[in-house]
N, CA, C and O atoms as a printed pandas DataFrame, in Angstrom:
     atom_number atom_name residue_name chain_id  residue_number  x_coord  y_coord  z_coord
0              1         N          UNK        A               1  -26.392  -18.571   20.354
1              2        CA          UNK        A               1  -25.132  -18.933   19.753
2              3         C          UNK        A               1  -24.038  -18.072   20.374
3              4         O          UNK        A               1  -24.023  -16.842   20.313
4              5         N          UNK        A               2  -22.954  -18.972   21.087
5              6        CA          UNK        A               2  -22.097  -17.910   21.111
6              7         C          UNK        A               2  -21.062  -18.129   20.703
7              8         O          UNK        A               2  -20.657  -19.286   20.593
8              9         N          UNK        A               3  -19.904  -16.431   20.155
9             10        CA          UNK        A               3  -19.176  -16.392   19.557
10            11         C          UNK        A               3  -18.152  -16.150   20.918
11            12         O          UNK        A               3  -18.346  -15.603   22.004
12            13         N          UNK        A               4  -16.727  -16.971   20.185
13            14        CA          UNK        A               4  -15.460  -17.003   20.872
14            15         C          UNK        A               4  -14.919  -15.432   20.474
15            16         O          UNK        A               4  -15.194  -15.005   19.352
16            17         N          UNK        A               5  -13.988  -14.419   21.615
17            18        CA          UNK        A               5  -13.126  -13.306   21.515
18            19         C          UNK        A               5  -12.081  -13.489   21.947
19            20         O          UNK        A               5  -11.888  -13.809   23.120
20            21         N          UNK        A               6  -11.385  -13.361   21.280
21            22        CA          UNK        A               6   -9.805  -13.484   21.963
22            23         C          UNK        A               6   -9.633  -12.318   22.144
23            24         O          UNK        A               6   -9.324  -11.606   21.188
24            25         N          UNK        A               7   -9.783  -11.795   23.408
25            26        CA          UNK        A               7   -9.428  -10.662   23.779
26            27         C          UNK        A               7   -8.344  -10.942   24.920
27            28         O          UNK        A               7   -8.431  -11.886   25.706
28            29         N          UNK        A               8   -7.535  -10.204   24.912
29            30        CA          UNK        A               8   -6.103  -10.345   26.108
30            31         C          UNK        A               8   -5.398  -11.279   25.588
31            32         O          UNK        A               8   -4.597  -11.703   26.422
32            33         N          UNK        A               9   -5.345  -11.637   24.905
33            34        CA          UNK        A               9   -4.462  -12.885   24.344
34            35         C          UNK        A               9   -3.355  -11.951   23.608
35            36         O          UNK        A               9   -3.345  -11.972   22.377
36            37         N          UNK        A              10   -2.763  -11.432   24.047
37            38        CA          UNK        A              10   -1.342  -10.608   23.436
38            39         C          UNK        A              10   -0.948  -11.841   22.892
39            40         O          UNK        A              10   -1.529  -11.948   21.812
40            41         N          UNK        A              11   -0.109  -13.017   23.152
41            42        CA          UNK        A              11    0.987  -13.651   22.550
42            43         C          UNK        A              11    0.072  -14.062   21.060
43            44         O          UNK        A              11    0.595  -14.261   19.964
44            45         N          UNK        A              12   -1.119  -14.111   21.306
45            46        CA          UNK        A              12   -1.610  -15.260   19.791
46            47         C          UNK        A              12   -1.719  -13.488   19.068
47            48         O          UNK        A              12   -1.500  -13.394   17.861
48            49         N          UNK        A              13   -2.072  -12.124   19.901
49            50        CA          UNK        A              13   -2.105  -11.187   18.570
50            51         C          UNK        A              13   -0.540  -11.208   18.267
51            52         O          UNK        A              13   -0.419  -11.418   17.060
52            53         N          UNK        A              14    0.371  -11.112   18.710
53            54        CA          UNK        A              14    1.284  -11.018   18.139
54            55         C          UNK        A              14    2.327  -11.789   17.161
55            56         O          UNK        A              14    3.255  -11.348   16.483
56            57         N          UNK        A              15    1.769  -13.267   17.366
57            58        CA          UNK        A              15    2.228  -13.832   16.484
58            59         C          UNK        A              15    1.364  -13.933   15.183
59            60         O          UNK        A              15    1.740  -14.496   14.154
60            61         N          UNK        A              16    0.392  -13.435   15.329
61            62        CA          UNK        A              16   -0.256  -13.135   14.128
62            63         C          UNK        A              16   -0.048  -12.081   13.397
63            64         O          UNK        A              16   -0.156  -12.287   12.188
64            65         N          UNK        A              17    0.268  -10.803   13.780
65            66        CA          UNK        A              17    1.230   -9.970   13.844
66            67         C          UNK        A              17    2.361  -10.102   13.067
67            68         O          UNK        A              17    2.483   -9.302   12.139
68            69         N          UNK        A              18    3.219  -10.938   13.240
69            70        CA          UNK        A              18    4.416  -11.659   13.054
70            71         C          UNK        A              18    3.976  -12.440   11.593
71            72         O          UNK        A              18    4.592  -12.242   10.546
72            73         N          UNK        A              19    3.170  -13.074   11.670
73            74        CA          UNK        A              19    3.136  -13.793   10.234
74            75         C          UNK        A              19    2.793  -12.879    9.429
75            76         O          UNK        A              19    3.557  -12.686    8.483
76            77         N          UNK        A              20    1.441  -11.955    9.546
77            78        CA          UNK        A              20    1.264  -10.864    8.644
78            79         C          UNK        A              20    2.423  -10.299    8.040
79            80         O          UNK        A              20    2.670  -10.271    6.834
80            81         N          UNK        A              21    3.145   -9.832    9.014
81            82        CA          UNK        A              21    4.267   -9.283    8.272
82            83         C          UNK        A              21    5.320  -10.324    7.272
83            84         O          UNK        A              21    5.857  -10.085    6.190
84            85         N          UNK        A              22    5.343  -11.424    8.052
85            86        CA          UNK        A              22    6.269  -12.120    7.266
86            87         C          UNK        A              22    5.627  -12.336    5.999
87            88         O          UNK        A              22    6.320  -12.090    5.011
88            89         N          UNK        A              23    4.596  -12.694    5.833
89            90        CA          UNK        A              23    3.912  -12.789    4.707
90            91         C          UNK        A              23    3.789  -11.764    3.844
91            92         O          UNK        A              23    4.004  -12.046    2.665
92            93         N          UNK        A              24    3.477  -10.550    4.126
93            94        CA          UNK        A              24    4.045   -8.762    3.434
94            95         C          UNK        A              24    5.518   -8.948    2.622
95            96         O          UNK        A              24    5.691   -8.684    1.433
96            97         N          UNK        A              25    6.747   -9.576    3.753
97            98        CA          UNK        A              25    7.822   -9.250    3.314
98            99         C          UNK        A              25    8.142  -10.837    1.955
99           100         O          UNK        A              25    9.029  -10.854    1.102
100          101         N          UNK        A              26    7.343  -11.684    2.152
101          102        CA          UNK        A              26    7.399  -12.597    1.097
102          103         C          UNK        A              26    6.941  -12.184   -0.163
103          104         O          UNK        A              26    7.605  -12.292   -1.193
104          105         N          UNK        A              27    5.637  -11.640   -0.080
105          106        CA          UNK        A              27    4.901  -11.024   -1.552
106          107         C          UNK        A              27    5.601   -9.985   -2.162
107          108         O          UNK        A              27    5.554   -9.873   -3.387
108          109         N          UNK        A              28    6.503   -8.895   -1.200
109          110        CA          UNK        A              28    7.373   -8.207   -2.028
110          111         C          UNK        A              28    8.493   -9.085   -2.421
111          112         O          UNK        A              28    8.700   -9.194   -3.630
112          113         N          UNK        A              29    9.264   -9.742   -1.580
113          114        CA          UNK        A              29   10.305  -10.229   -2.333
114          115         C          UNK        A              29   10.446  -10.732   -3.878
115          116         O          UNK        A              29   11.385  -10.546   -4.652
116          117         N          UNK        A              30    8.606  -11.777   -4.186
117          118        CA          UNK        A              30    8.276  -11.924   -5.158
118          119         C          UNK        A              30    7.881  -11.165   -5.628
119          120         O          UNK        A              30    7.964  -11.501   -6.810
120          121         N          UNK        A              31    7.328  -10.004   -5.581
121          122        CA          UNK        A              31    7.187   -9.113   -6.317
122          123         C          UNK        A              31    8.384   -8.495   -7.016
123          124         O          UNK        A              31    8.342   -8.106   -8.182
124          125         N          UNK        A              32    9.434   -8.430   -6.250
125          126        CA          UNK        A              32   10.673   -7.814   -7.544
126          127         C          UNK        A              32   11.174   -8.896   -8.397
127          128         O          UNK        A              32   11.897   -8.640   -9.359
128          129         N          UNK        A              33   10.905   -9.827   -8.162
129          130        CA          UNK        A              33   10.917  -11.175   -8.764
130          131         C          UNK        A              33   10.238  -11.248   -9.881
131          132         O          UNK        A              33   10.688  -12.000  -10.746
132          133         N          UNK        A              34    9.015  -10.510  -10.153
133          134        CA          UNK        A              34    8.161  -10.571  -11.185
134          135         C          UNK        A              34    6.998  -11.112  -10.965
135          136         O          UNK        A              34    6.269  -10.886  -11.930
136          137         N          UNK        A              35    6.266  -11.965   -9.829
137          138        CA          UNK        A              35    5.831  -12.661   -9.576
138          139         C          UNK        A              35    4.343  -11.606   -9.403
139          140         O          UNK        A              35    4.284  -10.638   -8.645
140          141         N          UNK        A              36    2.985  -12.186  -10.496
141          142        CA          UNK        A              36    2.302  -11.320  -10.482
142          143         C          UNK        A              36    0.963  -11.679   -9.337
143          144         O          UNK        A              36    0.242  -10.762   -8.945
144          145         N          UNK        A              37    0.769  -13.017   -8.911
145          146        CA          UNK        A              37    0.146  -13.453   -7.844
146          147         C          UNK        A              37    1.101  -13.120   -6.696
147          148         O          UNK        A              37    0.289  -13.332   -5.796
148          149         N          UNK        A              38    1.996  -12.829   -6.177
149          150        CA          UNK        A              38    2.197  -11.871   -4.876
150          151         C          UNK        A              38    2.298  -10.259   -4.977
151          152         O          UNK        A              38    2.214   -9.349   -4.153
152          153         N          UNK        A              39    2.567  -10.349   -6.699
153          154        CA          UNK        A              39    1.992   -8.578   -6.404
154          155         C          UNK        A              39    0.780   -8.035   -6.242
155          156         O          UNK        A              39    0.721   -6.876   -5.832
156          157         N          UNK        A              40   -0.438   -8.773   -6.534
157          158        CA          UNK        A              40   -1.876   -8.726   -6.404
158          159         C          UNK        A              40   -2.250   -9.004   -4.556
159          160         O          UNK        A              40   -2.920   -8.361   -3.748
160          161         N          UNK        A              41   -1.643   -9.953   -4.478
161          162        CA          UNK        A              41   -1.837   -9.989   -2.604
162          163         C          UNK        A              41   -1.285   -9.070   -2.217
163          164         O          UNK        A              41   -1.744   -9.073   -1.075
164          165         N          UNK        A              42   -0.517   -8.088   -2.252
165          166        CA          UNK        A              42    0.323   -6.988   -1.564
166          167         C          UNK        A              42   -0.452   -5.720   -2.429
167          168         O          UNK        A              42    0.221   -4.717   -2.191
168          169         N          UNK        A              43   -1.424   -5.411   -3.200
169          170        CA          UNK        A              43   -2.216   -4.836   -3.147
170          171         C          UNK        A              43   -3.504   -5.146   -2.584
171          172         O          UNK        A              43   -4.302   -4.222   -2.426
172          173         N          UNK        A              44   -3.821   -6.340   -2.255
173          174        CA          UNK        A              44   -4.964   -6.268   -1.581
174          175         C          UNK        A              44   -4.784   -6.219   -0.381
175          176         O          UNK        A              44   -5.651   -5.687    0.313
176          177         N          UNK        A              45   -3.465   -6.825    0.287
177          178        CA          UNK        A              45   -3.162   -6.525    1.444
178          179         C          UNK        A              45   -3.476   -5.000    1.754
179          180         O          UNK        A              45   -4.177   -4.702    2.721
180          181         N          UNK        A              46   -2.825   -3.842    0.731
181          182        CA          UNK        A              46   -2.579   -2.485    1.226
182          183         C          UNK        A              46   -3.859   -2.281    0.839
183          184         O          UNK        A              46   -4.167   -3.011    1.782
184          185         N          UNK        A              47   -4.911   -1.991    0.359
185          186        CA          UNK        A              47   -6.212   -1.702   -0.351
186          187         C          UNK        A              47   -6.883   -1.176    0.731
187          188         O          UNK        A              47   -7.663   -0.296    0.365
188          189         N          UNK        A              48   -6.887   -1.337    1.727
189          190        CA          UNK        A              48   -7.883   -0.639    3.216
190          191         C          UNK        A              48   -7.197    0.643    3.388
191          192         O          UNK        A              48   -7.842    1.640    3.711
192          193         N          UNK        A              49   -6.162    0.677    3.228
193          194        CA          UNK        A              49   -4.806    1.941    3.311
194          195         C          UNK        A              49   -5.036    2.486    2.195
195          196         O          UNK        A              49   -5.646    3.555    2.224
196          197         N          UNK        A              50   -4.784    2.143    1.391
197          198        CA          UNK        A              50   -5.352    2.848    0.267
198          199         C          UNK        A              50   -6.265    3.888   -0.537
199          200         O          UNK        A              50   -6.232    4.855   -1.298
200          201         N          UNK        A              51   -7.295    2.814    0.323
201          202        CA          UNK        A              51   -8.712    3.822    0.084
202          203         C          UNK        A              51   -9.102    4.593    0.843
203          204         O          UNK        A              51   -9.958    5.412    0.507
204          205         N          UNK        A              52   -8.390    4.539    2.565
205          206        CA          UNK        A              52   -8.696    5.493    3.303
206          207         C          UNK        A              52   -7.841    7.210    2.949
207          208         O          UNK        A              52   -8.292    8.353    3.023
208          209         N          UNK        A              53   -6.214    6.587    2.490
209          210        CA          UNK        A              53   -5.668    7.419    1.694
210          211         C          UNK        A              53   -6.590    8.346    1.040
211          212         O          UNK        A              53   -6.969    9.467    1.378
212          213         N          UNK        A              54   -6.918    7.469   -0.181
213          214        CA          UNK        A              54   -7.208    8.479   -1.162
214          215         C          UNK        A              54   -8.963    9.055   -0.698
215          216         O          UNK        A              54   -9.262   10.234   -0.886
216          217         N          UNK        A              55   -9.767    8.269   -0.226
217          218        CA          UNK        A              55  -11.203    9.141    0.128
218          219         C          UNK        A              55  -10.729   10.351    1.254
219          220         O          UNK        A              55  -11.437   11.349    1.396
220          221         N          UNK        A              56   -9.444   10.163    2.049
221          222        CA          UNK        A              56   -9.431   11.762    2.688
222          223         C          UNK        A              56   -8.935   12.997    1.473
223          224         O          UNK        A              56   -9.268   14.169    1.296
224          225         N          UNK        A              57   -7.936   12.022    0.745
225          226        CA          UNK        A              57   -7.938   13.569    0.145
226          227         C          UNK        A              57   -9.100   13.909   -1.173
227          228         O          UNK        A              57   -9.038   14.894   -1.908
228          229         N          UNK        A              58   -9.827   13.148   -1.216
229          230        CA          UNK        A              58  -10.777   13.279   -2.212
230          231         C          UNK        A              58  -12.523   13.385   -2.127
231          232         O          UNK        A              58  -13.456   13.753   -2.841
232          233         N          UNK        A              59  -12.276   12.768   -0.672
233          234        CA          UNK        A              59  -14.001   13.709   -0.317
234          235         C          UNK        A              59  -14.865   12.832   -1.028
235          236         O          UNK        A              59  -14.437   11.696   -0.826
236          237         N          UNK        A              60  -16.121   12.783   -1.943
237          238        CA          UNK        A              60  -16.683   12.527   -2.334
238          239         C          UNK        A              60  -17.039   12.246   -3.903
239          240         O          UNK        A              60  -18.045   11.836   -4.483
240          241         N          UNK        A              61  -15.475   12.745   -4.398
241          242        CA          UNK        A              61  -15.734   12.797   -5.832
242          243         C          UNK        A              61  -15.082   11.434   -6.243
243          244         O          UNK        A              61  -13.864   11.320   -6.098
244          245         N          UNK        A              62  -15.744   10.489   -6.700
245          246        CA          UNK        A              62  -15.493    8.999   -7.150
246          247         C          UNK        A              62  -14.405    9.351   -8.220
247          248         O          UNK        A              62  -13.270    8.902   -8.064
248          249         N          UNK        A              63  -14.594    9.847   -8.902
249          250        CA          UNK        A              63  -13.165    9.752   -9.953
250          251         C          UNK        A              63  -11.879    9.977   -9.532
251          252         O          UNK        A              63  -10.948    9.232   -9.837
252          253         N          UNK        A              64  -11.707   11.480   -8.488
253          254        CA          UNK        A              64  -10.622   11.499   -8.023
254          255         C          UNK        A              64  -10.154   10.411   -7.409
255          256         O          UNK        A              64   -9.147    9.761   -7.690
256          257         N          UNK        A              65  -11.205   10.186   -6.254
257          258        CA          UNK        A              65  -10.623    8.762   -5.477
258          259         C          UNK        A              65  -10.355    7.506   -5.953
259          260         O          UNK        A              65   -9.966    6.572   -5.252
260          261         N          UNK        A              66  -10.668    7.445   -7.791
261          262        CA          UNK        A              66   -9.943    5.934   -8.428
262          263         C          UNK        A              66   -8.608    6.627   -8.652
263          264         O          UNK        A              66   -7.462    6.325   -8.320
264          265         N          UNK        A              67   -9.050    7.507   -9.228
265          266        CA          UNK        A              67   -7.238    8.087   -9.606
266          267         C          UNK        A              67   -6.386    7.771   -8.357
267          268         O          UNK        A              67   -5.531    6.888   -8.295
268          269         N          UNK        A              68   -6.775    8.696   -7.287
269          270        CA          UNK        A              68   -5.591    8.360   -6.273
270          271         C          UNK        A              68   -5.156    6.559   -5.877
271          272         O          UNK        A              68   -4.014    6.122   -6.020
272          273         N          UNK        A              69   -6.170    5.838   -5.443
273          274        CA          UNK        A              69   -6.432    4.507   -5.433
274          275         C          UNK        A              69   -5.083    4.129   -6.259
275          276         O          UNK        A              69   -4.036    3.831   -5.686
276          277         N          UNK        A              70   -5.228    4.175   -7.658
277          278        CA          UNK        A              70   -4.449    3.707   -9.208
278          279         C          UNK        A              70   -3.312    4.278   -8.889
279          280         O          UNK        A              70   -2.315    3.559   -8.955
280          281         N          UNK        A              71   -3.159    5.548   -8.507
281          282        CA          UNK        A              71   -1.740    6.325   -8.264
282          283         C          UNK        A              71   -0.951    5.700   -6.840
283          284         O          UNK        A              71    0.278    5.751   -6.850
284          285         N          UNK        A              72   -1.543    5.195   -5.788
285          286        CA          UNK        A              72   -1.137    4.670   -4.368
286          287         C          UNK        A              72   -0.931    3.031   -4.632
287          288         O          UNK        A              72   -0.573    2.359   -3.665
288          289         N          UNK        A              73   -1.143    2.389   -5.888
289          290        CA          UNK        A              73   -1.003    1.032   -6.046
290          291         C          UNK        A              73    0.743    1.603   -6.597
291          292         O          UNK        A              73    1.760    1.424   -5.927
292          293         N          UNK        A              74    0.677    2.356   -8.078
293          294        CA          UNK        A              74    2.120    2.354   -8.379
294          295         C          UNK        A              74    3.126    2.905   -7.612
295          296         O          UNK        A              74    4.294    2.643   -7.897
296          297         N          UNK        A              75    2.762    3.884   -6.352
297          298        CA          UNK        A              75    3.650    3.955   -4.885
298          299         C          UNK        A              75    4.272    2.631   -4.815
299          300         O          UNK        A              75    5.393    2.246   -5.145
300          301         N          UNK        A              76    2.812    1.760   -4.071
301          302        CA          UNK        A              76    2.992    0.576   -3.340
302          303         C          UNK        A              76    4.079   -0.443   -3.805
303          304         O          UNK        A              76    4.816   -1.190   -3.162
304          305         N          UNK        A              77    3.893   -0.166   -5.462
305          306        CA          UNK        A              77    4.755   -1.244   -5.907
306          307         C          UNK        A              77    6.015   -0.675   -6.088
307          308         O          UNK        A              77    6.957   -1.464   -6.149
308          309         N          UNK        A              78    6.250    0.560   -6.192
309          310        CA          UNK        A              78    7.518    1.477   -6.112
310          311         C          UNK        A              78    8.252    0.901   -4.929
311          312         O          UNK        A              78    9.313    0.279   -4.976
312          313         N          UNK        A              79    7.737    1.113   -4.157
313          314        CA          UNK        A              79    8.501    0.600   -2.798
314          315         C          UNK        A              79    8.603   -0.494   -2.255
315          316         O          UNK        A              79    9.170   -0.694   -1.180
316          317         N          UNK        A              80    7.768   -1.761   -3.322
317          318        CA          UNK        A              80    7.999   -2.953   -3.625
318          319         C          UNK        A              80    9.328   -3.042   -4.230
319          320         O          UNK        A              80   10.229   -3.426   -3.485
320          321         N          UNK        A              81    9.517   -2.858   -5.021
321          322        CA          UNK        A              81   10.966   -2.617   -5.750
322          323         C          UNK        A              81   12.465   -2.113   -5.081
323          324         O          UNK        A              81   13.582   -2.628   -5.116
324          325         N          UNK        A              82   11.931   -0.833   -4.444
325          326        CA          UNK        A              82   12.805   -0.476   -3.730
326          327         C          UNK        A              82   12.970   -1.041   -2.403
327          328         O          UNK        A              82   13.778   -0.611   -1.580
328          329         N          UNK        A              83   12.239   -1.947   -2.232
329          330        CA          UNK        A              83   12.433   -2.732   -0.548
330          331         C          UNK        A              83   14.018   -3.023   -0.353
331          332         O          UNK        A              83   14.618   -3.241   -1.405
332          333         N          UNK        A              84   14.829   -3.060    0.916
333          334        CA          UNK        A              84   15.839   -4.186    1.291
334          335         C          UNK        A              84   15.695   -4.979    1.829
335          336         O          UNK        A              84   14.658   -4.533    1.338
336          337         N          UNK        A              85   15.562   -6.142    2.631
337          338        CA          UNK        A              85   15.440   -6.957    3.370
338          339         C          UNK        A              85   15.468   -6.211    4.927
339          340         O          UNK        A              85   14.599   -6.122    5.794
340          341         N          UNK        A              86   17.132   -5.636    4.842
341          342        CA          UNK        A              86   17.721   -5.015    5.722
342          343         C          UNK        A              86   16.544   -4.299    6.637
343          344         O          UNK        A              86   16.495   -4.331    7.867
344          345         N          UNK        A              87   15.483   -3.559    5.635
345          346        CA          UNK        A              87   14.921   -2.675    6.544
346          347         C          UNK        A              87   14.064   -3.302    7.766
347          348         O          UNK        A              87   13.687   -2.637    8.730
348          349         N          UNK        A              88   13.836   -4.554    7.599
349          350        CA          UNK        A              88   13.035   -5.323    8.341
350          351         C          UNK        A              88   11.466   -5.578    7.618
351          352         O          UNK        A              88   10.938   -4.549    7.196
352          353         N          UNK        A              89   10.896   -6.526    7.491
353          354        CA          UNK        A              89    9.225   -6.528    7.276
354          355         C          UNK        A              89    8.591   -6.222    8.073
355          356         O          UNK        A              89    7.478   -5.909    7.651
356          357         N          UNK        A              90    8.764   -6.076    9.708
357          358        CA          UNK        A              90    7.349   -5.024   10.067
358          359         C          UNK        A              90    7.343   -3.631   10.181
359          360         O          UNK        A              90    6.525   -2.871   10.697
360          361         N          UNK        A              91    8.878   -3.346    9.348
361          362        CA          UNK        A              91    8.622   -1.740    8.913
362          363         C          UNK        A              91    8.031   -1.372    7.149
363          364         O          UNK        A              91    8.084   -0.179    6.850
364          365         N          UNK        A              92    7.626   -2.118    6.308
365          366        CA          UNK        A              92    7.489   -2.275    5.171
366          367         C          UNK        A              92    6.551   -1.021    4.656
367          368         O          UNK        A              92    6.689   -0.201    3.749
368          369         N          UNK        A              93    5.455   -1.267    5.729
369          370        CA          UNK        A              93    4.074   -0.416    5.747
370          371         C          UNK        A              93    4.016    1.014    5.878
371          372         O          UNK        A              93    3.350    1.864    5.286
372          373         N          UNK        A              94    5.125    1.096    7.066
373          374        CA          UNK        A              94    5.383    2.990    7.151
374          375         C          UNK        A              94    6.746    3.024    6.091
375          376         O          UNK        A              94    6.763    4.086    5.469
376          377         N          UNK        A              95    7.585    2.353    5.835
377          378        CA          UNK        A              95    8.098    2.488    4.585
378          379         C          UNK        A              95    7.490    2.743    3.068
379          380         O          UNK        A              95    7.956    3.617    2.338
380          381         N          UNK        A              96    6.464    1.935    2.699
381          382        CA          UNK        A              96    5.496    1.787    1.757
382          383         C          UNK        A              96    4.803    3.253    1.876
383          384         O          UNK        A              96    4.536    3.858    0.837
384          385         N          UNK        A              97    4.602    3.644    2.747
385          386        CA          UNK        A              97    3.306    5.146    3.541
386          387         C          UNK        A              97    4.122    6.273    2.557
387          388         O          UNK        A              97    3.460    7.146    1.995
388          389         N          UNK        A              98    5.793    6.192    2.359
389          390        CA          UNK        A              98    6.086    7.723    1.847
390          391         C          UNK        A              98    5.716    7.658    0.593
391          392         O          UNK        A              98    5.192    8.669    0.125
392          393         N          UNK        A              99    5.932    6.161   -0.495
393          394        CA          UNK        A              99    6.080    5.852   -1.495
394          395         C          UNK        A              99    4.305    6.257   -1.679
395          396         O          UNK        A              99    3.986    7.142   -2.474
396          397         N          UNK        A             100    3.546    5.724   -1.096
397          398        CA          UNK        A             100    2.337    6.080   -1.485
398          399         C          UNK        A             100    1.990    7.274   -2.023
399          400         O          UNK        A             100    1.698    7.662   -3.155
400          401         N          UNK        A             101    2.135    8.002   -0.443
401          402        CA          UNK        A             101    1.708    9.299   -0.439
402          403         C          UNK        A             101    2.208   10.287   -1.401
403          404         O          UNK        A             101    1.433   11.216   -1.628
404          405         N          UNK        A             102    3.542   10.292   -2.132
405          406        CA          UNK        A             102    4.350   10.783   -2.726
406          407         C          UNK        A             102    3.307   10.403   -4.105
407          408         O          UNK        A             102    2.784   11.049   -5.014
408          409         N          UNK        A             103    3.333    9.589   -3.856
409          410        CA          UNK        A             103    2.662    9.692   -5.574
410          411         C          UNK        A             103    1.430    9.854   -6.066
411          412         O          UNK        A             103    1.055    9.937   -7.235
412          413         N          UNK        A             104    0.463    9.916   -4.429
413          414        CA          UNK        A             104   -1.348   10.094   -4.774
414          415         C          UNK        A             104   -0.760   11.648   -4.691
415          416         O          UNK        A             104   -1.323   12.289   -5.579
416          417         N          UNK        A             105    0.201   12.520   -3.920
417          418        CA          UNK        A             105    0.567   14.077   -4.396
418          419         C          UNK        A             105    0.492   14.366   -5.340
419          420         O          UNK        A             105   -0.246   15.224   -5.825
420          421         N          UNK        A             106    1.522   13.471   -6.000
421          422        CA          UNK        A             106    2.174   13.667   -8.146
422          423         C          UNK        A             106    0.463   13.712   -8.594
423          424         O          UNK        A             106   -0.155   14.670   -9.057
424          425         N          UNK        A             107    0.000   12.440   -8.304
425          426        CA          UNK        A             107   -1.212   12.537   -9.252
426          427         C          UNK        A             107   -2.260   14.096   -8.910
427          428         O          UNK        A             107   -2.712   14.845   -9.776
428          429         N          UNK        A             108   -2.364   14.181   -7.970
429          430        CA          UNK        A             108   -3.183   15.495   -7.352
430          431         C          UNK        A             108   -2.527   16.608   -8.248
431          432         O          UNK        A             108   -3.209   17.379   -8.925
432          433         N          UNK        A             109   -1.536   16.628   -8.215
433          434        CA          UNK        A             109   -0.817   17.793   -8.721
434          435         C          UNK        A             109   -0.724   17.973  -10.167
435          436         O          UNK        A             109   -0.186   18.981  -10.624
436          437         N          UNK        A             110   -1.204   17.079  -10.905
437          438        CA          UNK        A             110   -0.880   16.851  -12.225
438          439         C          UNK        A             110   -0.006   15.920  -12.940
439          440         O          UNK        A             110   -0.139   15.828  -14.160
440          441         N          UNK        A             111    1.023   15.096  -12.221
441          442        CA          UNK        A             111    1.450   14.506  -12.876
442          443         C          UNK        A             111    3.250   14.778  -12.969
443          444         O          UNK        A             111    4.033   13.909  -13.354
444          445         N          UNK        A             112    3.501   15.640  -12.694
445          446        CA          UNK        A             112    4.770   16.152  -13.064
446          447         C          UNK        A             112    4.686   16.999  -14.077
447          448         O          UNK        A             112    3.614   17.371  -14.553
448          449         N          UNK        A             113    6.357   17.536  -14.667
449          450        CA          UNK        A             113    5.957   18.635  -15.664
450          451         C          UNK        A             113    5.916   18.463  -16.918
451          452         O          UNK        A             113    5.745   19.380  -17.721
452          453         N          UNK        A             114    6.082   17.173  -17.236
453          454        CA          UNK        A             114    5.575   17.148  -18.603
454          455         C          UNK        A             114    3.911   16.855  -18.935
455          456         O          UNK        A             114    3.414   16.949  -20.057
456          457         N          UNK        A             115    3.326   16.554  -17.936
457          458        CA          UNK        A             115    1.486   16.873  -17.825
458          459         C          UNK        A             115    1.696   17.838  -17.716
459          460         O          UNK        A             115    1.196   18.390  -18.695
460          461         N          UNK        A             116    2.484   19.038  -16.695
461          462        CA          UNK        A             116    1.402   20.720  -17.190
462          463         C          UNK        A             116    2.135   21.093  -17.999
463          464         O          UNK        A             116    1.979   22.311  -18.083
464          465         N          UNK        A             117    2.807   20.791  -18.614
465          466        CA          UNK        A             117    3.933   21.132  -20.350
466          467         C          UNK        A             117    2.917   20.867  -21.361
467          468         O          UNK        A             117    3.013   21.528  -22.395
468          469         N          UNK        A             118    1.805   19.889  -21.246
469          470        CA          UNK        A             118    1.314   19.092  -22.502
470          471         C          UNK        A             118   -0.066   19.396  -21.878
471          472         O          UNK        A             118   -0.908   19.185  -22.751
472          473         N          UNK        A             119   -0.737   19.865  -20.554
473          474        CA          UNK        A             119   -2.038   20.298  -20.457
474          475         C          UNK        A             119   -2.539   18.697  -19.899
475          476         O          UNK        A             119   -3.758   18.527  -19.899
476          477         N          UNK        A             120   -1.894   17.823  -19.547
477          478        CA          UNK        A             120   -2.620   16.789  -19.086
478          479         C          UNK        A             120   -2.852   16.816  -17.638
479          480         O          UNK        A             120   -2.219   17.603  -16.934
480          481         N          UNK        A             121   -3.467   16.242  -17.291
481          482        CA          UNK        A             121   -3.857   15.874  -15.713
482          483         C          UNK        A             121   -4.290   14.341  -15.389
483          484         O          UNK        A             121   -4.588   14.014  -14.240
């Protein structure tokens, strides 16, 4: 049996490329929209990112790494919200990257200061 590779085919990766993103910048749009079937695709979209995220900073301990996971979705959608158009959709992702990271930190860290005010984590 053999399988087809598109290998060297730059123009078909890039227009695939091209839709990915356009399709990214559609699910957020609906997403500030309210729209809860494109906010679920724009987490599963990010979900590979995600989990590589949070298993580096968490190593082997399964709980931390749901926490971070749970904490890098409400990034994701943070910066769902805060999107412009302006910025372009195939910058969404390293846009999305600070919002993440910023907040699998918060969670690492406790939470902010009303978790170490109140002893939560």
């Amino acid at each position: 049996m053999k399988i087809a590779l598109n290998m060297g085919n730059s123009t078909n990766y890039q227009s695939t490329k091209e839709a990915q993103a356009k399709a990214v910048e559609r699910d957020v749009l609906m997403t500030q929209k309210g729209d809860w079937n494109s906010r679920n695709n724009l987490v599963k979209t990010f979900m590979p990112l995600l989990t590589s995220l949070a298993e580096k900073r968490a190593g082997a301990n399964l709980a931390e790494k749901n926490k971070l996971i749970d904490a890098g979705k409400d990034g994701l959608l943070k910066a769902a919200n805060n999107y412009k158009k302006s910025i372009g959709s195939d910058k969404f992702q390293i846009f999305a990257l600070d919002f993440i990271e910023k907040a699998m930190e918060k969670s690492q860290k406790g939470g902010g200061f009303f978790a170490r005010l109140f002893g939560g984590k």
